[in-house]
C-alpha positions, 0 to 999 in steps of 0.5 A: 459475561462476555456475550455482549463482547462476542461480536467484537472480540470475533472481528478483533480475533479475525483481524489479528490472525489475518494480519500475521498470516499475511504478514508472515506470507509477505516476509517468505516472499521478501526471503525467496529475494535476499540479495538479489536486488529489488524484489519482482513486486517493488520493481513493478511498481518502480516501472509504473511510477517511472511510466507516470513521471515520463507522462508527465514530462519527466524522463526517468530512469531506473539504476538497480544497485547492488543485490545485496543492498535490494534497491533502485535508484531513481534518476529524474531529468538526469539527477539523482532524486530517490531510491526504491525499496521494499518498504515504498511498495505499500504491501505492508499497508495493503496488508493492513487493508485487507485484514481490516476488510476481512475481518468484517467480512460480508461474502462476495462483495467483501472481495470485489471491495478489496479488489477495487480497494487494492487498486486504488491504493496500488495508484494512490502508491505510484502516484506518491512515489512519482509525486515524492520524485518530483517535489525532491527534483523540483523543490527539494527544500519540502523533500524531507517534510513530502517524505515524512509527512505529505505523502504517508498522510496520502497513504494512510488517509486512503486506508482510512477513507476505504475502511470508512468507506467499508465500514459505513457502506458495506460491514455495517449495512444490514439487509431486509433478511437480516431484521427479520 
């Protein structure tokens, strides 16, 4: 009966282990940094985006606030504009990237396409962050709809496009050996 779900239920079962061990993994991490401020990973990705605005001719600066509150704050032109946390890292959705990847995993090209596919979505992050500073700096009536809705659309939108990506590309793309 469930012979024709096997495949399936296969990829859904991979899928699920990956994402919990992942996400269990990423929660020990986030634990070696409780109350000391932003962790090491969030603070990188902070510089960059404060690489990319003074790029663009917007002097920022980075004040960490307290260690137990585990944030930065973002100053653009001399004005407060947002604050980093954890969550504006995009670990969580790279997590969710990889354990879809995998879970139709198809040999080495499965981890050249998450290497390229971790990047792009490490630059689409930088560049959401320093474009959320900028809209918040420059037209601060739209902050609130870039926040909730612009830049998660970006986001997610380049998940989706480098699952489909996967999907139609690589996973369901059988070879000559295959058919034979």
């Amino acid at each position: 009966m469930f012979t024709d779900f096997k495949p399936v239920l296969k990829i859904l079962l991979r899928f699920i282990i990956l994402y919990v061990v992942m996400v269990f993994a990423y929660q020990f991490y986030l634990n070696e940094f409780k109350n000391a401020g932003l962790d090491p990973f969030s603070t990188w990705v902070m510089k960059q985006t404060t690489f990319v605005q003074e790029f663009l001719g917007y002097p920022s600066m980075m004040v960490p606030g307290k260690p137990e509150d585990e944030t930065t704050w973002f100053f653009v032109n001399g004005t407060y504009t947002s604050r980093m946390v954890e969550g504006c890292n995009a670990i969580s959705i790279m997590i969710l990237f990889l354990a879809f990847v995998f879970a139709f995993y198809k040999g080495v090209k499965t981890f050249v396409f998450v290497i390229f596919g971790l990047l792009f979505l490490h630059v689409m992050n930088v560049l959401r962050i320093a474009g959320l500073n900028i809209i918040i700096l420059e037209l601060p009536n739209y902050s609130k709809m870039g926040h909730d809705y612009l830049f998660p659309a970006i986001i997610y939108g380049s998940v989706v496009l480098l699952w489909l990506i996967w999907v139609k590309f690589f996973a369901l793309k059988t070879t000559e050996n295959e058919n034979t």
